[in-house]
C-alpha positions in Angstrom: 87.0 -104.9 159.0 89.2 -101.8 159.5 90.2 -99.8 156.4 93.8 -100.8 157.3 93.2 -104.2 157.8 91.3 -104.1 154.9 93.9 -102.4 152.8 96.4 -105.3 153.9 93.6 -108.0 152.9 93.0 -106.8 149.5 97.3 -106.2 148.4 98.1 -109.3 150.9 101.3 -106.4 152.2 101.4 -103.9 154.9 101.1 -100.6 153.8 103.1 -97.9 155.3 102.4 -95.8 158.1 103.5 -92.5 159.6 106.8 -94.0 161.1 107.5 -96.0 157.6 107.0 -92.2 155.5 110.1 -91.2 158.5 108.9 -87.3 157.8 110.7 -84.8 159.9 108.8 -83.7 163.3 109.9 -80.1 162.2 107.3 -80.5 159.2 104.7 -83.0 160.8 101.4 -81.2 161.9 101.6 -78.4 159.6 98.7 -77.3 157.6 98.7 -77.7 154.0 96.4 -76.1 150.9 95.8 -79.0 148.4 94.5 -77.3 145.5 92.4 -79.6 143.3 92.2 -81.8 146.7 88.7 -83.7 145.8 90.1 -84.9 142.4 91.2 -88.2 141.8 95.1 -87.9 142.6 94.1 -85.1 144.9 91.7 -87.3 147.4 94.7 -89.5 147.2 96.6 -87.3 148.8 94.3 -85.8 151.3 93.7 -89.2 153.0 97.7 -90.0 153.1 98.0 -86.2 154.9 95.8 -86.8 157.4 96.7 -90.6 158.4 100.2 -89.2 158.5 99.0 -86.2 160.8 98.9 -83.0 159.1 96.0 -80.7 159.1 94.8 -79.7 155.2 92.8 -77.3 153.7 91.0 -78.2 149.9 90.1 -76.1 147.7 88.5 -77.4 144.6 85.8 -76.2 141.9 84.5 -79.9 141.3 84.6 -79.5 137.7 85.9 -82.4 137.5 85.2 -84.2 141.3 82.3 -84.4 143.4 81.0 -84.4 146.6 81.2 -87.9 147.0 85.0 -87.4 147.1 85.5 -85.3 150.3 83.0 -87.6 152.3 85.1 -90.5 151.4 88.0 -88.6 152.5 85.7 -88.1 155.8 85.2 -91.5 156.2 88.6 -93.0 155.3 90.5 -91.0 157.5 87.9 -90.1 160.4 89.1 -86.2 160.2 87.6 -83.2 158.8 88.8 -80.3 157.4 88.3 -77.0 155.9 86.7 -77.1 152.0 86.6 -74.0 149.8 84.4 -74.3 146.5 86.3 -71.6 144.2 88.4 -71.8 141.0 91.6 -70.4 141.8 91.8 -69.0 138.7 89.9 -66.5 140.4 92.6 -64.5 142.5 90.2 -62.5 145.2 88.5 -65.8 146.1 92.5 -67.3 146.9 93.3 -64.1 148.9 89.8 -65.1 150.8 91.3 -67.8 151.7 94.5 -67.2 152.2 93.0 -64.3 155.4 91.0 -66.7 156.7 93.6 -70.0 157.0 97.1 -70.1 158.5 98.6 -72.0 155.5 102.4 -73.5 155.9 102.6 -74.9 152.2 100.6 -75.8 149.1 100.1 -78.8 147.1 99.3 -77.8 144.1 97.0 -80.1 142.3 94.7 -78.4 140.1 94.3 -78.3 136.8 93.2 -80.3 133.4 94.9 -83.6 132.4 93.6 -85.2 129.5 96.0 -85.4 126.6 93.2 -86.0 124.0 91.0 -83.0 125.1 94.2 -81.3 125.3 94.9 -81.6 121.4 91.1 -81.0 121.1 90.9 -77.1 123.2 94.4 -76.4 124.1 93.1 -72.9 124.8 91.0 -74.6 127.8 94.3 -75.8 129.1 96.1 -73.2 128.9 93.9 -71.0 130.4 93.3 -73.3 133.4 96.6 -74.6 133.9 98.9 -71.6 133.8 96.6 -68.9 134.9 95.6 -70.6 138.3 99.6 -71.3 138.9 100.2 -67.6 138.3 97.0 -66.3 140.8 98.5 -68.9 143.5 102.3 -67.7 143.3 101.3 -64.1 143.4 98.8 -64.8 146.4 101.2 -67.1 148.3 104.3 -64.7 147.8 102.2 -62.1 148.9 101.2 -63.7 152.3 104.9 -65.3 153.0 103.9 -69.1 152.0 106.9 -69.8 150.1 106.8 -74.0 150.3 105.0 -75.7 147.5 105.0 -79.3 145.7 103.5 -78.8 142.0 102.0 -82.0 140.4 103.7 -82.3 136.9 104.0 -84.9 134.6 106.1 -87.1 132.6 104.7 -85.6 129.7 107.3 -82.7 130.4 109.6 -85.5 128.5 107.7 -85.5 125.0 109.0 -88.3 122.7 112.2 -88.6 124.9 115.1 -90.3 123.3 116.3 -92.5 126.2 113.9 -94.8 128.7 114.1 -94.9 131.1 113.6 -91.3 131.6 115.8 -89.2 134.1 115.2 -86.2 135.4 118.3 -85.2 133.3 116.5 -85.3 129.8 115.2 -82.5 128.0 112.2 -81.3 129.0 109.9 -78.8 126.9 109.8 -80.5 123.6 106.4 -81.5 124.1 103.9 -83.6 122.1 100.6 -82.3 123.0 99.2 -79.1 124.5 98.6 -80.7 128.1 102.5 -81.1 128.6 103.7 -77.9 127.5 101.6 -76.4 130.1 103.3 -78.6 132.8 106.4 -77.7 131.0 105.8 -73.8 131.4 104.4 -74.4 135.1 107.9 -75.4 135.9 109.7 -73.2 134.5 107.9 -70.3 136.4 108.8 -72.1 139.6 112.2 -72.0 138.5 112.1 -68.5 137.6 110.3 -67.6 141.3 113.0 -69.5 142.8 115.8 -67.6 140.8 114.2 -64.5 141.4 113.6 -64.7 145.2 116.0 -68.0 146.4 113.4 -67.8 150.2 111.1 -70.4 148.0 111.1 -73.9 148.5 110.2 -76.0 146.1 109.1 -79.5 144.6 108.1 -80.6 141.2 107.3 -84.0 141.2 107.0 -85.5 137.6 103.8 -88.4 137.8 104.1 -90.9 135.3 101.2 -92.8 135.2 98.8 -92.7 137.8 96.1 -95.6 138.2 94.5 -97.5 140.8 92.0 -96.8 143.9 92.7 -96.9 147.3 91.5 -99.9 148.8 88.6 -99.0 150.8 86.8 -98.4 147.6 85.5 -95.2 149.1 87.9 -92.8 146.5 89.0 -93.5 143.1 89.0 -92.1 139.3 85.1 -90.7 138.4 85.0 -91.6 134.8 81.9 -91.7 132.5 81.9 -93.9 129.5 84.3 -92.3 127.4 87.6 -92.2 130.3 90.6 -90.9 128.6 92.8 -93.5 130.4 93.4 -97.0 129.8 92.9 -98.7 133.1 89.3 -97.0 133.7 88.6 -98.1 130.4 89.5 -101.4 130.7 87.3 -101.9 134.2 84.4 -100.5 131.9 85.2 -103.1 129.0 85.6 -106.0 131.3 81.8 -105.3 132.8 80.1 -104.9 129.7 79.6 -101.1 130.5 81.3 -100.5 126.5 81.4 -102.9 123.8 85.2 -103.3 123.6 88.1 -101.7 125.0 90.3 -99.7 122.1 93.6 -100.7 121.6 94.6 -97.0 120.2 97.9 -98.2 117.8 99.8 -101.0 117.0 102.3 -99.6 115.1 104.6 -98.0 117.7 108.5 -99.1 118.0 108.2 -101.8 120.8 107.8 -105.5 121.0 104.4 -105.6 120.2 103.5 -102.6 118.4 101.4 -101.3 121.2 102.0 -97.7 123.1 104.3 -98.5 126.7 103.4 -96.7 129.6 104.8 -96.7 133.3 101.7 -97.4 136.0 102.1 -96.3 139.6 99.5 -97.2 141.9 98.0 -94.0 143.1 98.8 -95.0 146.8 102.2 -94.8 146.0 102.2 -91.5 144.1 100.0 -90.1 147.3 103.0 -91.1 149.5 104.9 -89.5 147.5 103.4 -86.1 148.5 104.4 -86.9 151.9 107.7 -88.3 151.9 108.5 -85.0 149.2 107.2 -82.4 152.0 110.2 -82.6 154.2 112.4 -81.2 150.9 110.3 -78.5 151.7 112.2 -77.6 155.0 115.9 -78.3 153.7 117.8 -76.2 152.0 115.5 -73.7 149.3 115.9 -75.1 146.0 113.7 -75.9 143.1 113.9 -80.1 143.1 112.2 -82.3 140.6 111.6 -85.9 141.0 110.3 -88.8 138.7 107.3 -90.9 140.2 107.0 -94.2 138.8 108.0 -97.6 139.0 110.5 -97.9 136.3 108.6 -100.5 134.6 106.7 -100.2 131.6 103.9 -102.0 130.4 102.2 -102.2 126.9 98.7 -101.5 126.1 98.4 -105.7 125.2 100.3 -106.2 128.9 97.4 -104.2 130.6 95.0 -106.2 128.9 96.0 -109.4 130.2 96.7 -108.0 133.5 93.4 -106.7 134.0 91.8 -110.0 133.2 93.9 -111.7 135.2 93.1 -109.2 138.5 89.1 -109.3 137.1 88.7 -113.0 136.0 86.9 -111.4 132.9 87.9 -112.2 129.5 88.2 -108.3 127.5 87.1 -107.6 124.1 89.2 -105.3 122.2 89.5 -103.4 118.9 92.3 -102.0 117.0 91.7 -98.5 116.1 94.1 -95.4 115.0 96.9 -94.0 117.4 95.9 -90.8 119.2 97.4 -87.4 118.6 100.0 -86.4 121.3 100.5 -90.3 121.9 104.5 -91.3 122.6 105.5 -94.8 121.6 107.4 -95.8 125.0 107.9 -94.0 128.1 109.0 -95.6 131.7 110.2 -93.8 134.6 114.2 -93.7 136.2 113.3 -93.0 139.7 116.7 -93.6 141.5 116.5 -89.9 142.3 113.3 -90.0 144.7 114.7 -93.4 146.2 118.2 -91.8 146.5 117.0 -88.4 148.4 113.6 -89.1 149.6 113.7 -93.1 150.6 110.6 -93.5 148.3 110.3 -96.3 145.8 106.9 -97.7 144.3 105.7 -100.9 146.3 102.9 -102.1 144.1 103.0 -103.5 140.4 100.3 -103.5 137.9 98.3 -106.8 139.4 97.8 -104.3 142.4 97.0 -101.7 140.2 94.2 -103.8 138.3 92.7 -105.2 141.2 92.3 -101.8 143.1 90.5 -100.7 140.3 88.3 -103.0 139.9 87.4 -103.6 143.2 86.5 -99.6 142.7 84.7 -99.7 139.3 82.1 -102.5 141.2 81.6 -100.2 143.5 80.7 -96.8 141.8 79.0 -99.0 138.6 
């Protein structure tokens, strides 16, 4: 079985190809720097570039990815590609890079994005996050690659009074250390762009991401202590942990349980895609929600993992975790309105993706 048929067996729906993503000819072919391209969203977005025809280059530190990642990547797609192991905090080893590959634009993926270790070392994070987005401006600006996407984050938002969230509300009051450094790496793309208006460029705000692609052959690396919910859950329902942890139930909504907005990383990796031809419009800074502008409780996942597992999951309830908001959903009318891109799979999708994945890494 093909990895596309296979794809359509496992969701029961075709998923879209190069002519369904309708990216501009001017754009299609061009070669493209993922940063952080063997992590988790990353590899995502690696094996949507290539099926839709662009050339990539990754470079990645695997501090928190592997090996295992790029040859899945390999074998998905049937395509190689240039890797370069280097932390681009590290600006000599991006100008290295930079001489040796013709580079269009830059996907910039890299960074750390757990809320909980967050609160734990924000110094880590801040560090990490903001210095590698400052070596990469400088090094791009300096060699005339003035096109990037960054990845952000819906926790730009903090406790936001209104869901579902617009890219209209205010951004910056943050509840943990992880979205403040989104927060400030978007406001020094702004700042570039106001400062020299020849930069194109695309923040795209991620709410949720979960899932696996469907060949089983990339997905989320986890130990037994993930910091998301879904991972957690696929460990929970095999018996790999005792219970899953249901952190609060005392958040305003229906069931006293946190609400979160899941998009299926497929979807978010097209994302990348459809978002690249903003890239050769008019120079701007845009920013775009990613999600499916539905959210789901904590006590919703549950059942809808066991459902998309057939396993019954054990759960405690234990104290809310720091940074934690009670409710946040994505508005994405935006990205549908300019971009033609809307979410296609729900949380069943979600669920099963992952753990057709976990049963195949465990």
């Amino acid at each position: 079985m093909t990895i596309s048929n296979f794809r359509s067996y496992l969701y029961g729906i075709e998923v879209g190809k190069m002519s369904d993503i309708n990216i501009d000819n001017k754009a299609y072919k061009k070669k493209i720097l993922l940063t952080g391209g063997a992590g988790y969203i990353g590899s995502h977005v690696a094996v949507t570039l290539l099926e839709s025809g662009f050339d990539i280059v990754i470079a990645d530190n695997l501090s928190n990815s592997s090996d295992e990642s790029l040859s899945g990547i390999r074998e998905i797609t049937g395509r190689d590609f240039p890797f370069y192991n280097i932390d681009i905090c590290d600006k000599s080893l991006l100008v290295d890079l930079f001489e040796r590959e013709e580079l269009d634009a830059v996907i910039h993926l890299a960074g750390y994005k757990a809320v909980g270790d967050a609160v734990k070392s924000p110094l880590k994070y801040y560090r990490n996050n903001i210095a590698s987005t400052t070596s990469l401006l400088e090094v791009m600006d300096n060699y005339g690659v003035r096109k990037i996407i960054l990845s952000s984050s819906a926790n730009v938002y903090g406790e936001s009074s209104v869901v579902p969230v617009t890219e209209g509300c205010e951004t910056g009051n943050c509840t943990n250390p992880y979205g403040r450094t989104k927060w400030v790496q978007e406001e020094m793309l702004r700042d570039v762009f106001t400062a020299d208006d020849r930069w194109n460029i695309v923040i795209l705000r991620y709410f949720n991401p979960a899932g696996a692609h469907p060949s089983g052959l990339i997905g989320e690396m986890y130990g037994k202590s993930p910091s998301n919910i879904v991972p957690s859950l696929a460990l929970a329902a095999n018996g790999d942990i005792p219970y899953f942890k249901v952190l609060g139930t005392s958040y305003n909504t229906p069931d006293g349980t946190g609400i979160r907005d899941y998009i299926h990383i497929t979807d978010l990796a097209n994302g990348h895609v459809i978002a690249i031809k903003k890239l050769y419009s008019q120079p701007n800074a845009y920013t775009y929600n990613l999600g499916t502008g539905r959210g789901y409780s904590v006590l919703e996942t549950i059942k809808a993992f066991e459902k998309a597992s057939g396993r019954e999951i054990p759960y405690k309830i234990e104290a809310a975790r720091d940074g934690d908001v009670a409710e946040m959903y994505a508005c994405s009318d935006k990205a549908r309105e300019e971009l033609g891109w809307t979410a296609k799979y729900g949380i069943e999708d979600i669920c099963r993706s992952a753990w057709n994945w976990h049963n195949k890494i465990y």
